[in-house]
C-alpha positions in Angstrom: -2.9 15.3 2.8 0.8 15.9 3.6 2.6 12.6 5.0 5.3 15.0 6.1 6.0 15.3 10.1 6.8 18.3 11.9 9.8 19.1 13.8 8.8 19.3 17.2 10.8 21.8 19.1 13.8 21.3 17.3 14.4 17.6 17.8 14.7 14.8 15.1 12.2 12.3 14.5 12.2 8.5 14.3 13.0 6.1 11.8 12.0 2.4 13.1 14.0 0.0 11.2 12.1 -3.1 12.4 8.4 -3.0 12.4 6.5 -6.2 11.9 3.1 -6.3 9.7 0.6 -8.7 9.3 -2.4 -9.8 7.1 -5.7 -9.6 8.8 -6.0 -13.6 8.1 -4.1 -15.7 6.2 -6.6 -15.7 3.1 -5.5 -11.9 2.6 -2.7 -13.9 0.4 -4.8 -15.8 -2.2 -5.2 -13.1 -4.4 -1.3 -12.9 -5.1 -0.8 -17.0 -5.8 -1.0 -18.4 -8.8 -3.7 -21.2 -9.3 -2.0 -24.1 -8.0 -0.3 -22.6 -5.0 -4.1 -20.9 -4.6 -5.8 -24.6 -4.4 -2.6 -25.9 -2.2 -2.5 -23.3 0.2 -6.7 -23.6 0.6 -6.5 -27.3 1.1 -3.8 -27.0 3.6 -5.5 -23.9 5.2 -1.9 -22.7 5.7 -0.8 -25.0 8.5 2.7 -25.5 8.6 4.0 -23.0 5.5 6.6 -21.6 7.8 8.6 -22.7 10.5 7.8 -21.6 13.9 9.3 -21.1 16.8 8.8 -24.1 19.4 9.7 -22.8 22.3 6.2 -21.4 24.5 6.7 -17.5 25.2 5.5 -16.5 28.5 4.9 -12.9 27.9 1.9 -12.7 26.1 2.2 -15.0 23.4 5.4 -12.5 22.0 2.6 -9.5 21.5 2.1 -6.1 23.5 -1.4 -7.0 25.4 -2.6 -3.1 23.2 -1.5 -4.5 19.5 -4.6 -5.6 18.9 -6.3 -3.4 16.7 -10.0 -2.2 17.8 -12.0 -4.3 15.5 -10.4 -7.2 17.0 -7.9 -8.2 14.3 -4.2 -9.1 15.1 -1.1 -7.0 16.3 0.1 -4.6 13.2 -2.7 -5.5 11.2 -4.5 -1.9 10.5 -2.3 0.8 8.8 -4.3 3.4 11.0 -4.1 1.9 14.2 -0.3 1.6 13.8 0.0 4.9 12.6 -2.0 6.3 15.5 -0.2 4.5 18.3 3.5 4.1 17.5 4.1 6.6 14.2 1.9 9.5 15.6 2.8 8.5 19.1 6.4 9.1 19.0 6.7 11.2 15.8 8.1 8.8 13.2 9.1 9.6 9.9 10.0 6.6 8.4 9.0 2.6 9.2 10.5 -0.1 7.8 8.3 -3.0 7.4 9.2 -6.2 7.6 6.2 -8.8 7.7 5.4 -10.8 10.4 7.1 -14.6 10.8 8.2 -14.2 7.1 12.1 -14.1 8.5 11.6 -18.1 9.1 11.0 -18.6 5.6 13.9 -20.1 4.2 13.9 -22.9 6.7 10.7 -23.7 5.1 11.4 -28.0 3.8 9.3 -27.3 0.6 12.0 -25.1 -1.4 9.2 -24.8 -4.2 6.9 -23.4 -1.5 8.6 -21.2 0.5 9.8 -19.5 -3.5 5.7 -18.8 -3.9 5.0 -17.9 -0.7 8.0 -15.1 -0.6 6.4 -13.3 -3.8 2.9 -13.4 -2.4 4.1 -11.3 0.6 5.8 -9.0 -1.3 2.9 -7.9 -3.6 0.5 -8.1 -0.5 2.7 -5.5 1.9 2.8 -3.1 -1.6 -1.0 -3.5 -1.9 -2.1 -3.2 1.8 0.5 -1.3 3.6 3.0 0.4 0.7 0.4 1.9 -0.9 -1.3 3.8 2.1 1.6 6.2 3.5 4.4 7.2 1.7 6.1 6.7 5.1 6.2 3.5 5.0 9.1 1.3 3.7 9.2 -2.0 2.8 11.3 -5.3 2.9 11.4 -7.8 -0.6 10.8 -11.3 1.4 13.3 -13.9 -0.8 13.2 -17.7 0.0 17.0 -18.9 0.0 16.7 -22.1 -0.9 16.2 -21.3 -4.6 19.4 -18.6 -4.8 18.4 -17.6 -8.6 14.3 -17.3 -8.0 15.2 -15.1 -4.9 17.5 -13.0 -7.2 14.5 -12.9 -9.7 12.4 -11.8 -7.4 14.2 -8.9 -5.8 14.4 -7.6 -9.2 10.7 -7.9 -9.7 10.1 -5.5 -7.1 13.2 -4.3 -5.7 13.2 -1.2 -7.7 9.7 0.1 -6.1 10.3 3.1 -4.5 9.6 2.0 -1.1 11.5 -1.0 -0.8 14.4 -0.7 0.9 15.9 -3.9 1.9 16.1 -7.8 0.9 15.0 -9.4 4.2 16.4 -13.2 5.2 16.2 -14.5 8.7 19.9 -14.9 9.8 19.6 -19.0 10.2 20.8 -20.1 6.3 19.4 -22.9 4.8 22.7 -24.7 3.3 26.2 -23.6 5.2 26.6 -20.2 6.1 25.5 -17.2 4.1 29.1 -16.8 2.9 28.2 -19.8 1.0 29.2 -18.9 -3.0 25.4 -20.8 -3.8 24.0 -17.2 -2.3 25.9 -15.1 -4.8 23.0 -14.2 -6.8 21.1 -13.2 -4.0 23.7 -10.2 -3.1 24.3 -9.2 -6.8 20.5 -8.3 -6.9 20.6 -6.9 -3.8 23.3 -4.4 -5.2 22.2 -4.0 -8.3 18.8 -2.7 -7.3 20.4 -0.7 -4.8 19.2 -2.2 -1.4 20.1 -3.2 2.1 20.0 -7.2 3.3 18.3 -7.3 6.2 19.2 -10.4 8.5 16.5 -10.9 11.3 16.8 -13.0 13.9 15.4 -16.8 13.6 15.6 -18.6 17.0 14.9 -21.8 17.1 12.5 -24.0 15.1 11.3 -27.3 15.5 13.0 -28.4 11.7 16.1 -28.4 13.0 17.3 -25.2 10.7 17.1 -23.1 13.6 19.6 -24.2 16.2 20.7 -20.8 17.9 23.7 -22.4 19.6 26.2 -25.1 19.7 25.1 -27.3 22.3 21.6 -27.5 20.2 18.0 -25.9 20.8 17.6 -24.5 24.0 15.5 -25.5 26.5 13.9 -21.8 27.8 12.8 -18.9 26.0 15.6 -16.5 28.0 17.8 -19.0 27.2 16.9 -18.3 23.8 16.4 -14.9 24.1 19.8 -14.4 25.4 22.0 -16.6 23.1 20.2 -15.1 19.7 23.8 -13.5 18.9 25.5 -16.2 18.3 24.1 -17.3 15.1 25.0 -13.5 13.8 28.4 -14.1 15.6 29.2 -17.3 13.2 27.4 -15.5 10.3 29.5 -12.9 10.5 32.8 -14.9 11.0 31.3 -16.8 8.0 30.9 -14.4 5.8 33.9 -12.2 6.2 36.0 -15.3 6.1 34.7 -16.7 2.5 35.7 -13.5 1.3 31.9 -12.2 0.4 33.0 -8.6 1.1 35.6 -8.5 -1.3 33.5 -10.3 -3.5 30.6 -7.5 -3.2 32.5 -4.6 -2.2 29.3 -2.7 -2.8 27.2 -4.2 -0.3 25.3 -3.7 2.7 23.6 -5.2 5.7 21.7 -4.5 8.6 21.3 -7.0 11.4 18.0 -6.7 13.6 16.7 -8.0 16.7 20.2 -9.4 18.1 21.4 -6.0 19.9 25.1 -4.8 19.6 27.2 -5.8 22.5 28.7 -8.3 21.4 30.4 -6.5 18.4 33.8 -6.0 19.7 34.7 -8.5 21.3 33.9 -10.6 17.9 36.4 -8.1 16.0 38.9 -8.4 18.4 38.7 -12.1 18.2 38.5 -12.3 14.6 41.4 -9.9 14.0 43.5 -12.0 16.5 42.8 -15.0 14.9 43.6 -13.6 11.6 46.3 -12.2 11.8 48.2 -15.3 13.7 46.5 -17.8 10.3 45.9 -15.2 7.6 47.5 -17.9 4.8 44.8 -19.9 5.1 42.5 -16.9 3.4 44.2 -14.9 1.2 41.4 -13.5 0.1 40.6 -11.8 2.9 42.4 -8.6 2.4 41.8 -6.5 5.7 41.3 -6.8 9.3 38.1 -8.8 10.0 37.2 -6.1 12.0 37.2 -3.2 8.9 34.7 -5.6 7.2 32.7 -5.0 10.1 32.8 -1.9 9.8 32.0 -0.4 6.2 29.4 -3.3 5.6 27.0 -3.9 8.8 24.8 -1.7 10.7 23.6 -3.2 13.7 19.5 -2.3 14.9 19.8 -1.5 18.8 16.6 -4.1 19.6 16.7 -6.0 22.6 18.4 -2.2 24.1 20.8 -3.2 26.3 19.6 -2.1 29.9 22.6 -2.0 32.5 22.3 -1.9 36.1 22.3 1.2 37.5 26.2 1.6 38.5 27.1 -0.3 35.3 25.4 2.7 32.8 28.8 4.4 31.8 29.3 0.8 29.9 26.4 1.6 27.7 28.2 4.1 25.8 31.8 2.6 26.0 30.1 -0.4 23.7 28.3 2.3 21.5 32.0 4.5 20.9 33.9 0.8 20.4 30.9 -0.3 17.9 30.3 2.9 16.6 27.5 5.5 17.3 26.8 6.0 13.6 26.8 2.2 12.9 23.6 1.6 15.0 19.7 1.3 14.2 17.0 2.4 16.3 14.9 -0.5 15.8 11.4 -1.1 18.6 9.9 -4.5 17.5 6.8 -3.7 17.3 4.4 -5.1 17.7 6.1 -7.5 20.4 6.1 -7.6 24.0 10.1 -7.1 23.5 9.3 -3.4 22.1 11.1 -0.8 22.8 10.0 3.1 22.5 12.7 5.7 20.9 12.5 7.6 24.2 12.9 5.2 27.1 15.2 2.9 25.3 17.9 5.5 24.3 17.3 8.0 27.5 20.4 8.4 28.7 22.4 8.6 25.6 24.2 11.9 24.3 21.9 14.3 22.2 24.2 13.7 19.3 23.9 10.2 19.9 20.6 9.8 20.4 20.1 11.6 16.6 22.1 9.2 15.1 21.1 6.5 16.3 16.7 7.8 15.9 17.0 9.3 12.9 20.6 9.8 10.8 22.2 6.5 10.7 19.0 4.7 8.8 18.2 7.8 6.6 21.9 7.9 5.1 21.9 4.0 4.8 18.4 3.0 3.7 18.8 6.5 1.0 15.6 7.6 2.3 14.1 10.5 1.5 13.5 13.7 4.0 10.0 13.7 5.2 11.0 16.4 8.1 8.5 19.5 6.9 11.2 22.7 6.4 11.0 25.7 8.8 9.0 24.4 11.6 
């Protein structure tokens, strides 16, 4: 049976770069641990092997109320039922998958743990999802806290044909991710040819996840609507410890923070540059260039203006760039948005790019569009 999707009446498909899988139960794991992390994991009956968000989400418990698959099982749990009600729905032709809660990982305390856990995942999302749909695309789950097992471990599977990306939660476990201790973790990343995927983290109740300067906040909007800032310091961290010209060859994709707040970052970063640019002479270019040739930004939470305020929609997308953005829904969260009502309104030509042309040419992926129809 072909996995190939037609092209309806002339328009593109969808690529979703942020699609969020999960194991029927916890157990579904054993198989891929090693004795000892087997018996751990059993004894503890998984409680507390990630970090979680602390913070009570009023909408659902963070699910649509129809993710539920029909035998009862949890959101995104069933290959066919996902297929059937987003991929078929709204005529995908690519998911990228990137498991369920895994992007708190590397706040996990036990470094040890969190480096078993990662590879357990991995081999699991091959097996039960990978496997099933040539469609889908995966996401190599790495524990930072161990810099040179994550490194091995991307190499392990990172040259599978369906993995696409290194995933990390944007909240890093020691200083910022320009940090020289993650060096291995991007030299594997390039070397097997794959994105770095930064989701966002919010808060957690280890302390790792502090989304904002003035500590955890108190409400989830509060949290919902100050997400940016850790990618905001990230990014300032990164570009100013020199890791682009470092690893000239890399790239990354930041999901679930939106895009708005792109510019005025470069702006700011440029300024400040320019006026101190002694201090890092290693820094070569304008902030904002770094910006620009390294990090693709998905479009979830789509910024929805108020009615007389739409013409600002597409000033943000021109200064961040319309072939620098992600379609990206979030399924299978209450925040998800479809390919159709959250980029209605948008050009035809930027609608295209940001559905379907912008992932395929950074993710390499191959054409799935069936020719002549």
């Amino acid at each position: 049976m072909s996995n190939k999707v037609k092209n309806r009446s002339g328009s593109l498909p969808v690529i979703d770069c942020d699609i969020h899988p999960n194991p029927v139960r916890k157990r579904d794991l054993l198989p891929y641990l090693d004795d000892y992390w087997r018996d751990y994991m059993i004894a503890s009956k998984f409680r507390g092997h990630l970090p979680t968000v602390d913070l009570t989400i009023p909408v659902n418990g963070g699910l649509r109320a129809d993710s539920k698959t029909p035998g009862g099982g949890p959101a995104c749990s069933s290959v066919d039922f996902f297929k059937e009600q987003v991929m078929d729905e709204f005529n995908y032709s690519h998911a990228i998958l990137f498991t369920d809660g895994t992007f708190f990982l590397s706040g996990a305390p036990q470094r040890e743990m969190a480096t078993a856990i990662a590879p357990a995942y991995n081999d699991w999302l091959i097996d039960h999802w990978l496997s099933k749909d040539s469609r889908l695309f995966g996401t190599v789950l790495v524990a930072a806290q161990d810099p040179e097992a994550a490194a091995r471990e991307i190499d392990r599977v990172g040259s599978h044909p369906q993995m696409v990306q290194v995933g990390l939660g944007m909240h890093s476990p020691y200083g910022g991710w320009g940090d020289p201790r993650y060096d291995p973790i991007w030299e594997a990343a390039v070397r097997n040819d794959l994105v770095v995927c930064f989701h966002v983290t919010g808060s957690g109740p280890t302390g790792l996840y502090n989304s904002g300067p003035i500590g955890p906040p108190r409400y989830f909007v509060e949290l919902q609507s100050t997400n940016a800032i850790a990618y905001q310091a990230q990014t300032a961290n990164m570009i100013f410890s020199g890791l682009f010209e470092k690893h000239p060859e890399i790239r990354m994709a930041f999901i679930e923070a939106g895009f708005a707040w792109v510019p005025g970052l470069s702006y700011m970063m440029d300024t400040q540059w320019r006026a101190v640019r002694r201090e890092v002479p290693w820094v070569k270019r304008p902030p904002s260039e770094y910006i620009k040739d390294h990090i693709w930004f998905g479009t979830q939470p789509m910024i929805e203006p108020e009615h007389g305020d739409a013409k600002h929609l597409d000033e943000l997308i021109e200064m961040v760039g319309s072939d620098k953005l992600l379609f990206a829904s979030d399924y299978p969260h209450w925040e998800f948005d479809s390919p159709i009502g959250a980029l209605k309104g948008l050009s035809k030509d930027t609608r295209n790019k940001i559905r379907y042309h912008n992932a395929k040419k950074l993710f390499k992926l191959p054409d799935t569009i069936e020719v002549g129809v």
